[in-house]
N, C-alpha and C positions, 0 to 999 in steps of 0.2 A: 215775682214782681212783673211791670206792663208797662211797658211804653205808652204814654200820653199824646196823641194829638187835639187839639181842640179845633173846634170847625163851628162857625155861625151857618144856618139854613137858608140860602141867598133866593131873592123871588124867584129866579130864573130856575131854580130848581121844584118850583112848587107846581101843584095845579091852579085853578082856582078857586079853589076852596085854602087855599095855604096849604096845604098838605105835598111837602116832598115826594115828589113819584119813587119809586120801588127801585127804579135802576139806579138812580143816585148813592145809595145804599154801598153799590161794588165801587164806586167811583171812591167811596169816601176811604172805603177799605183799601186803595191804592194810594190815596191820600197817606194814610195814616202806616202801608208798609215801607212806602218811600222812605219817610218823616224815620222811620224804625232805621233802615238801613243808613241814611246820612247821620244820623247819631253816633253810631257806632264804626264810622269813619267809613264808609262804603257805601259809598252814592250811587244812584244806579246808572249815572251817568260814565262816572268810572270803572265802574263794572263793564258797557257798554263798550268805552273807548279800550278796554283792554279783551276786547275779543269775546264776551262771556254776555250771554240774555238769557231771561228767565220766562219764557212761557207761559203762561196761565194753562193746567191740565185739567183745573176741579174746580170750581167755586160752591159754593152753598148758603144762603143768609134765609134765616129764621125771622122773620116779622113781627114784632111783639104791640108797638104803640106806633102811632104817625107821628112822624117829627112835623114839624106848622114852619113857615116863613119867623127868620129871625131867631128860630130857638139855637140857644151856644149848646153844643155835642161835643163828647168829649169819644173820642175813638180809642180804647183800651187795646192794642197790640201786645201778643206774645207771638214765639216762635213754637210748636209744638212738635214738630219733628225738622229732623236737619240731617243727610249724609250727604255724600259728594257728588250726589246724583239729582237730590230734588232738598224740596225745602218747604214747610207746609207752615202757614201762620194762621192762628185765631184770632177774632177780634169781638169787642162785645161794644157798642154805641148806644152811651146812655146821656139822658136828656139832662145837664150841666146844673142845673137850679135847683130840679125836685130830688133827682139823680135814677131815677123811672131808666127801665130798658127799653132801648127804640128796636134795635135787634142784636143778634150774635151772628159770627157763620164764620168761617174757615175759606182761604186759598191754596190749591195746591200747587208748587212749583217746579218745572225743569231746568236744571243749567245745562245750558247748551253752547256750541258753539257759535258766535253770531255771524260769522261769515258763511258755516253749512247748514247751520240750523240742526245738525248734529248733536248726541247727545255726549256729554263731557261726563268725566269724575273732575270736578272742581278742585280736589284735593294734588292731581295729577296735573290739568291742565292748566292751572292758576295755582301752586301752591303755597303763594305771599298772599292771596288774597282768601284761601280756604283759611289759613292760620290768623288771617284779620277777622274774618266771620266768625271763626268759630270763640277763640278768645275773649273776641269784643263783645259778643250777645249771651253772654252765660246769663245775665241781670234777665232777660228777654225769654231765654229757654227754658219751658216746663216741663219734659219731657227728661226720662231718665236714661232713656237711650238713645243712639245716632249720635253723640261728639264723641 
């Protein structure tokens, strides 16, 4: 199963030709891991306010169709790997109406400490908040290993 964001394609994202520029793409995928982790009771603001930030280490998105001004996107989130160390999520962004791929791609993440920017065992450092992640996102996690 996948966590659903949905997202209309705003002008201000577009060129002129309507077409959504490329870097929009990573933005949406932040849209839609946020949206993943407030579901599952773990905002990333709470995450934040309790000592714990997740770094960007990887990204990668695959380009398949141009999204145009206006089109509703539905951003498909899973978690594909998870230990106490990082935490790597998929996503796939298909065009809402036809249901056409706009693209796929992958984030990989660190937990760290937000005060050293140090790297944590989440399990260690946070261990109300490993036992909320790992529990609450089994729906989200495809991967058969790291819980």
């Amino acid at each position: 199963m996948y966590h659903e964001t949905v997202l209309t394609v705003r002008y201000v994202e577009t060129d002129k030709f309507g077409i959504a520029h490329h870097s929009n793409h990573i933005i949406w995928f932040e849209v839609a891991r946020t949206s993943l982790l407030r579901d599952i009771g773990l905002p990333y603001s709470r995450m934040e306010s309790e000592g714990v930030s997740c770094p960007l280490l990887e990204t990668r998105c695959h380009y398949r169709h141009p999204a145009r001004f206006e089109d509703t996107l539905v951003v498909r989130t899973v978690i594909t790997e998870m230990s106490p160390v990082k935490i790597r999520f998929a996503y796939e962004i298909v065009e809402a109406e036809h249901g056409y791929s706009i693209a796929s791609g992958e984030t990989l993440h660190a937990f760290v400490d937000g005060a050293t920017g140090r790297p944590i065992r989440l399990n260690r450092f946070r261990p109300e908040m490993w036992g909320l992640l790992t529990k609450r996102s089994r729906p989200y996690f495809t991967s058969t290993g790291g819980q």
